[in-house]
C-alpha positions in Angstrom: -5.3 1.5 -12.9 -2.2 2.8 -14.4 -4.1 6.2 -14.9 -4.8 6.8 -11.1 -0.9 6.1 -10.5 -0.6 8.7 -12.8 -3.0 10.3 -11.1 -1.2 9.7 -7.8 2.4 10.3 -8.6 2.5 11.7 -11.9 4.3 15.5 -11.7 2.6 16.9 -15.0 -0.7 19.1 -15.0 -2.3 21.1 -11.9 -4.6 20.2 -9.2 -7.1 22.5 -7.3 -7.0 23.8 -3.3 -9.2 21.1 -2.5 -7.9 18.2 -4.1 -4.4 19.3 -2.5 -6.3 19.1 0.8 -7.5 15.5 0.2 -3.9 14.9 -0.1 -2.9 15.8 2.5 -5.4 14.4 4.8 -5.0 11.1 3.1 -1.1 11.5 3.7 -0.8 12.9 7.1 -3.2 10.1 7.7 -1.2 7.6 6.4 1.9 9.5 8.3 -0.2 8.8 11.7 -1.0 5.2 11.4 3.0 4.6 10.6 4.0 6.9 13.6 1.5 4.7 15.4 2.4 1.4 14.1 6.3 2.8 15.3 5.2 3.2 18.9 3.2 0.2 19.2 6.6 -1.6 18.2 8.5 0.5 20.3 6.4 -0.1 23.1 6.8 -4.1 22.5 10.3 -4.4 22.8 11.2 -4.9 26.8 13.2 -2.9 28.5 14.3 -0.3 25.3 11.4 2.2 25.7 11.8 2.2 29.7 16.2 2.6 29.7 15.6 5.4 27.0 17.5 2.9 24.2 17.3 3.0 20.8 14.6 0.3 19.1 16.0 -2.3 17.4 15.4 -3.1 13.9 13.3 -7.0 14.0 15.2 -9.7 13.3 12.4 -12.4 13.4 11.3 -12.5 9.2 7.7 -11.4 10.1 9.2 -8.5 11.7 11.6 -7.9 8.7 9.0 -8.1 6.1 6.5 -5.3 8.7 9.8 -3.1 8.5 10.0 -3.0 4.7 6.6 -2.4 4.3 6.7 0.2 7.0 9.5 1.9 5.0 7.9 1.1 1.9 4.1 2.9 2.7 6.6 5.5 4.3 8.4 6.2 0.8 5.0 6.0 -1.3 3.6 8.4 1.5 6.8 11.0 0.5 5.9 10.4 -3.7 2.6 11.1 -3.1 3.1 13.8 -1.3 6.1 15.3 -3.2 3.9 14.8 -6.7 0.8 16.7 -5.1 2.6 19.6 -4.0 4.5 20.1 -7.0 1.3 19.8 -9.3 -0.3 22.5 -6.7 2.7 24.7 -7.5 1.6 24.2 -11.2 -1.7 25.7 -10.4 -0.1 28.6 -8.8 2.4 29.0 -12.3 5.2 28.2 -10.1 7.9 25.8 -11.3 8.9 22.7 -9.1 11.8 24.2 -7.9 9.7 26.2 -5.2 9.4 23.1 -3.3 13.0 23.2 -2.5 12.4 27.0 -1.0 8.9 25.9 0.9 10.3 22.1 2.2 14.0 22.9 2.3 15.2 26.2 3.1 13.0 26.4 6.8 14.3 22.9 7.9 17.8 24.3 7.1 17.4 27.3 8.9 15.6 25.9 11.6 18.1 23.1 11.4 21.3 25.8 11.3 19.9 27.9 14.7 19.1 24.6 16.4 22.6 23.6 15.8 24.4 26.9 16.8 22.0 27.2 19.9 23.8 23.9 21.3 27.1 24.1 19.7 28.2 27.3 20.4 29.3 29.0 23.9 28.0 32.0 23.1 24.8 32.2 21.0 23.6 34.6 18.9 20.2 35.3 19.5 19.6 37.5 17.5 20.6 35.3 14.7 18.8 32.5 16.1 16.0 34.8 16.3 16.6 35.9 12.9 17.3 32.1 11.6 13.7 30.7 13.1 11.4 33.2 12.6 12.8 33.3 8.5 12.1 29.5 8.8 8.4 30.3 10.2 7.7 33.1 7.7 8.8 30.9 4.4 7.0 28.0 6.3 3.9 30.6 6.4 4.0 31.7 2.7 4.3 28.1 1.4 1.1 27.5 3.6 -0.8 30.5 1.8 0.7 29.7 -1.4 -0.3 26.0 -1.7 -3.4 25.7 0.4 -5.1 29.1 0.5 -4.7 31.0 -2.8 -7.1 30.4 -5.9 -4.5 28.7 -8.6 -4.2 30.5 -11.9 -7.1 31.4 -13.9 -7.5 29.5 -17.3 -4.3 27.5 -19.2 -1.1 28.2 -17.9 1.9 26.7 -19.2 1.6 23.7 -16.7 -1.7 23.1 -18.5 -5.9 23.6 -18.4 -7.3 25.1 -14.9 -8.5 22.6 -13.5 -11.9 24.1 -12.0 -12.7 24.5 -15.5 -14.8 22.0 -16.6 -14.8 20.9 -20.4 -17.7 21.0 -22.5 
């Protein structure tokens, strides 16, 4: 058991194209029950859907208790997600630190033109322009980088390929 945690959430070693995808079909998965499970709740509270309100938080105990375990699958959902891409950067010899530039960097530059879009009376948009379509092309590469390419051939320094199967 406390090898598939490892497994699971461990950052150490390197994981294959298709094992990443399993990942992430497991998580977005996961991500789409919760979203689910959010509207369903939404959608059960009178009145706040319909006037456009804000859903409260439960305050009943069975309610309380479905909210931490909502946040909790939520948080293992993020780990899991967080470890596999980082082991999947090992494959590619890329240090961890890459997810910062694939996750990170587009939301903040996405983010940054949304914000000067409404915040500003007169918008640049060219920089917008600029701001979003930087976001889309980092968003792209991280997609080719993690999910398309072949990961390093043979031992890297993040450890054994692991296509390669031991004798």
């Amino acid at each position: 058991m406390a090898g598939r945690l490892v497994a699971l959430f461990g950052v150490r070693g390197r994981i294959g194209r298709a094992r990443y995808w399993l990942y992430v079909a497991a998580i977005a998965a996961l991500l789409v029950l919760l979203l689910l499970s959010l509207w369903i709740y939404a959608l059960s509270i009178p009145g706040a859907y319909e006037n456009g309100g804000p859903t409260p938080f439960p305050r009943e105990p069975l309610g309380i208790a479905g909210a931490v375990l909502w946040f909790a699958l939520l948080a293992l959902a993020l780990a899991a997600g967080t470890s596999a891409t980082i082991r999947r950067l090992h494959d590619r010899d890329m240090a961890w630190w890459w997810i910062v530039v694939f996750v990170l960097v587009p939301d903040l530059l996405y983010g940054g033109a949304q914000y000067l879009t409404e915040n500003t009376f007169a918008p640049s948009t060219a920089l917008t322009f600029a701001m979003r379509t930087a976001a889309i092309a980092i968003s792209l590469l991280a997609f080719v980088e993690l999910c398309c390419l072949r990961g390093t051939a043979g031992s890297n320094r993040f450890g054994p390929d692991p296509l390669r199967r031991s004798a």
